[in-house]
C-alpha beads as a LAMMPS data file, in Angstrom:
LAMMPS data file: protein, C-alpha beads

156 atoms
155 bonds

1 atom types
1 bond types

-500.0 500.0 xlo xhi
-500.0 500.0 ylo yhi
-500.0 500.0 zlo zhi

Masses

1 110.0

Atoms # bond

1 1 1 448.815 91.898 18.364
2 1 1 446.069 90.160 20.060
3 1 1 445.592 92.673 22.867
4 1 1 447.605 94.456 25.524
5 1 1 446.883 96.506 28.526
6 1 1 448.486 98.943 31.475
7 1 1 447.289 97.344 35.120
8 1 1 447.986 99.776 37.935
9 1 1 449.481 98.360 41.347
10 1 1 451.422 99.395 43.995
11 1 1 454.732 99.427 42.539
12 1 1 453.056 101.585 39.690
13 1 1 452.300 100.737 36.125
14 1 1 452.294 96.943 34.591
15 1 1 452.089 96.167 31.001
16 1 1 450.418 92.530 29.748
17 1 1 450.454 92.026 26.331
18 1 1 450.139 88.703 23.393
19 1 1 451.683 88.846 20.378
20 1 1 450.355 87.014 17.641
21 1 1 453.544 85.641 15.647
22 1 1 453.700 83.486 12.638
23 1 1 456.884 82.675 10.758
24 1 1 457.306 82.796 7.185
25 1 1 458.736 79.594 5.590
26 1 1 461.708 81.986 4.739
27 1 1 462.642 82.788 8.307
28 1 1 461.683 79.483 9.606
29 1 1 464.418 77.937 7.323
30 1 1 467.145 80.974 7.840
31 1 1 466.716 79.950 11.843
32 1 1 467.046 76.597 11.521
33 1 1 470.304 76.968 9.357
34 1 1 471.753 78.997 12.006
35 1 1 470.742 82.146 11.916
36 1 1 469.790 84.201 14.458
37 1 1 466.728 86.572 14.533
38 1 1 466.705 89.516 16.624
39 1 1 463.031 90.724 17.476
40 1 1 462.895 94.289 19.655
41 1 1 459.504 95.130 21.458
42 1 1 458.912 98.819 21.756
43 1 1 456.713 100.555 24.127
44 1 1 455.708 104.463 24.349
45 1 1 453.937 106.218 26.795
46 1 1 452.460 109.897 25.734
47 1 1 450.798 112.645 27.357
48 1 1 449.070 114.360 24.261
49 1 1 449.263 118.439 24.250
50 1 1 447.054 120.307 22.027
51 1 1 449.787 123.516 22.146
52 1 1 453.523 121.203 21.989
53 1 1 454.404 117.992 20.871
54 1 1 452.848 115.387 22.941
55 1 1 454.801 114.710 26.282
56 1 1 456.563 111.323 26.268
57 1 1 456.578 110.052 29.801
58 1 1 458.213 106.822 29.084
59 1 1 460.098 105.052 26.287
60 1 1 461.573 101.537 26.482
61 1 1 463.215 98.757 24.034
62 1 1 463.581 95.012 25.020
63 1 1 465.494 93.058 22.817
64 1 1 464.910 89.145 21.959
65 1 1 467.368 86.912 20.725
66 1 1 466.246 83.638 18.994
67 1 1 468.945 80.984 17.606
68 1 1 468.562 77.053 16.856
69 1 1 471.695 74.416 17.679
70 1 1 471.534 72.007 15.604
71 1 1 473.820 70.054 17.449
72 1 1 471.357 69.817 20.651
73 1 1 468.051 70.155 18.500
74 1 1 467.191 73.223 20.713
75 1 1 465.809 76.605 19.870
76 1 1 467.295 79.272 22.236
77 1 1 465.576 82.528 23.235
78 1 1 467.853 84.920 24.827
79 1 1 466.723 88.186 26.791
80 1 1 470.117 90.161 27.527
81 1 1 472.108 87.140 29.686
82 1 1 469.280 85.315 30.586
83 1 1 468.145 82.385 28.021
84 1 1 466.481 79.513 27.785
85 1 1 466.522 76.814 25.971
86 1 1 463.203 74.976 24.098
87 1 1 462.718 71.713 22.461
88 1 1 460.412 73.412 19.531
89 1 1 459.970 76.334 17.716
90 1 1 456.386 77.021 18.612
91 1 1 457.643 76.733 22.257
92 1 1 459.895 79.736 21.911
93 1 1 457.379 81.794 19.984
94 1 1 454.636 81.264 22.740
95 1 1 456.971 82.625 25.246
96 1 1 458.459 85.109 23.547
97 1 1 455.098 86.395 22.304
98 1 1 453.922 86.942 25.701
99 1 1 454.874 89.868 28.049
100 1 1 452.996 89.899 31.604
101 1 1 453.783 91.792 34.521
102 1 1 456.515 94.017 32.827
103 1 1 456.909 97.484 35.360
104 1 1 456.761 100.291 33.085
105 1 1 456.535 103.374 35.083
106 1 1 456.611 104.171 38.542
107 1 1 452.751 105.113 40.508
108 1 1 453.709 108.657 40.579
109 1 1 454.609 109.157 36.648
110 1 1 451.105 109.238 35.966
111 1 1 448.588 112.181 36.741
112 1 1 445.350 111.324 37.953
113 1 1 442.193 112.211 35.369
114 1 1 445.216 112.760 32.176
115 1 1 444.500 110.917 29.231
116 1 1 447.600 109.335 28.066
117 1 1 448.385 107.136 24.702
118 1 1 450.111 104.112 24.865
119 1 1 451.661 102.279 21.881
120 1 1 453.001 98.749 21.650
121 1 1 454.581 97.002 18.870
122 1 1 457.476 93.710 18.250
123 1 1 459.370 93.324 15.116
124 1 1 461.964 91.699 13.586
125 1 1 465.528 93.624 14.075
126 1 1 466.868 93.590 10.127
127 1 1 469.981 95.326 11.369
128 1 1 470.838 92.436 13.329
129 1 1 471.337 90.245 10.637
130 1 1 474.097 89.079 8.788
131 1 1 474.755 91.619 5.580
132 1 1 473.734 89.361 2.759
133 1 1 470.971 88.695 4.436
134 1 1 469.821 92.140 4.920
135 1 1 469.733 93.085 1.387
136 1 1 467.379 89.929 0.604
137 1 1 465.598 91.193 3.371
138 1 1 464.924 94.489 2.358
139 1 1 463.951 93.398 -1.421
140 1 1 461.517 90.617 0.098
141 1 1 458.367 90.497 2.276
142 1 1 459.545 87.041 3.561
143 1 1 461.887 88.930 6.019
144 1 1 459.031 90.858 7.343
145 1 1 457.783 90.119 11.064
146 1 1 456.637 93.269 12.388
147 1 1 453.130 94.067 14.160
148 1 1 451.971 97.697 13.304
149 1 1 451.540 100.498 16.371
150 1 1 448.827 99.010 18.879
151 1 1 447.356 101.849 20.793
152 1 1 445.277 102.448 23.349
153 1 1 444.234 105.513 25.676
154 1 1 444.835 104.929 29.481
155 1 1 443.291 107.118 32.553
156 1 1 444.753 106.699 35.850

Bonds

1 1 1 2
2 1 2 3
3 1 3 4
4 1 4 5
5 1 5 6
6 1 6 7
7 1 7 8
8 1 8 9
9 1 9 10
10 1 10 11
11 1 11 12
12 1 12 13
13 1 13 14
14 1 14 15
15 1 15 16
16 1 16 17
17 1 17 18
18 1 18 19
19 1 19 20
20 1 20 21
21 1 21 22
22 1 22 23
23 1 23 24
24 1 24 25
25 1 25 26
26 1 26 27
27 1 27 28
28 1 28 29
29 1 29 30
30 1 30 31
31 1 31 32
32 1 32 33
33 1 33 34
34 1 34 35
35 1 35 36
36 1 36 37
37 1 37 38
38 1 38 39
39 1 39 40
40 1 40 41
41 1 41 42
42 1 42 43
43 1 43 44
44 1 44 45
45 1 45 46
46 1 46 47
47 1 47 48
48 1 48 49
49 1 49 50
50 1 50 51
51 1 51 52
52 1 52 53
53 1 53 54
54 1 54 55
55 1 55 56
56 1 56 57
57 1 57 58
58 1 58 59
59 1 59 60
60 1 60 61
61 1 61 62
62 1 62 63
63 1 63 64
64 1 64 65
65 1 65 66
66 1 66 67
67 1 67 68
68 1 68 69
69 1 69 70
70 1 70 71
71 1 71 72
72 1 72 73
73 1 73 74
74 1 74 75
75 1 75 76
76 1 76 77
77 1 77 78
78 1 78 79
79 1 79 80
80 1 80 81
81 1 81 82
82 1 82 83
83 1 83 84
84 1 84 85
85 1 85 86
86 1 86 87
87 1 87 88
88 1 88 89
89 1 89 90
90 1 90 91
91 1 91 92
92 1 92 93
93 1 93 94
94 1 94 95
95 1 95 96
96 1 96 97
97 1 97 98
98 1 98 99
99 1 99 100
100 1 100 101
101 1 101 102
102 1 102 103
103 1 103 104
104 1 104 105
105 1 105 106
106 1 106 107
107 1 107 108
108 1 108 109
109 1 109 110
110 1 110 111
111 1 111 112
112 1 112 113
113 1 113 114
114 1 114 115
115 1 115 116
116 1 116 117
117 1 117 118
118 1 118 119
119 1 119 120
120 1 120 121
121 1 121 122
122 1 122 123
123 1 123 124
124 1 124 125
125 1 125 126
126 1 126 127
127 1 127 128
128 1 128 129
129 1 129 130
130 1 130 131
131 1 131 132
132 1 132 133
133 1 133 134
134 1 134 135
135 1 135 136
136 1 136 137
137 1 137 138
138 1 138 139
139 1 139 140
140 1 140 141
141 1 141 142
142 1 142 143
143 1 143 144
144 1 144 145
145 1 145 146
146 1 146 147
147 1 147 148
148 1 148 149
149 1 149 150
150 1 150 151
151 1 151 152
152 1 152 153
153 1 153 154
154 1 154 155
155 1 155 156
């Protein structure tokens, strides 16, 4: 994670963020002998309480689909329906690794002068993978791809 941020407008709340993604050789060659890689971003917004479990105002999951055809020579990076298509690999990470201007809450879900915590992080889906694959995965650190928790306090 290189840094990431909640920008208040008039729509409401707006989340930037970089990634900072680097393949293993292991992935690498799993993706360009067709496998797919799943990655999911996960964001959390929490009010903290010192008498409950902290309030959590908002909770959402994006899901990233990356595949190569060898046939064109393309890398594909699907988001739900949409996709797009790359020439290169390092193309589809620098997108992918990028979210800007992503609404996250609306301008009232936020109280003004509350301290909030907000927590950011992408990995790679291991579920999402074919089943061989998933128990190499879970006896080898070459199917890792996973950022730790980023967070960050925000004040409206």
């Amino acid at each position: 994670m290189r840094n990431a941020e909640l920008d208040a407008d008039s729509d409401g709340y707006r989340l930037n963020a970089d990634f900072d993604i680097s393949f293993t050789h292991t992935l690498e060659d799993a993706l360009n002998k067709g496998v797919a890689l799943y990655f999911v971003t996960e964001f959390e917004l929490v009010r903290p309480r010192w008498y409950w479990f902290d309030e959590k105002i908002v909770g959402l999951r994006q899901q990233f689909k990356l595949s190569y055809n060898a046939l064109t020579r393309q890398y594909r990076l699907s988001v739900g329906a949409l996709f797009q298509n790359y020439a290169t690999l390092d193309e589809a990470v620098n997108v992918m690794s990028q979210l800007h201007n992503r609404l996250v809450a609306d301008k009232d879900a936020l109280q003004k002068d509350q301290k909030y915590t907000a927590a950011l992080r992408m990995k790679l889906d291991l579920t999402q993978l074919p089943k061989p694959f998933q128990v190499d995965a879970l006896a080898s650190s070459d199917w890792t791809l996973s950022s730790d928790w980023y967070r960050w306090e925000v004040t409206p």
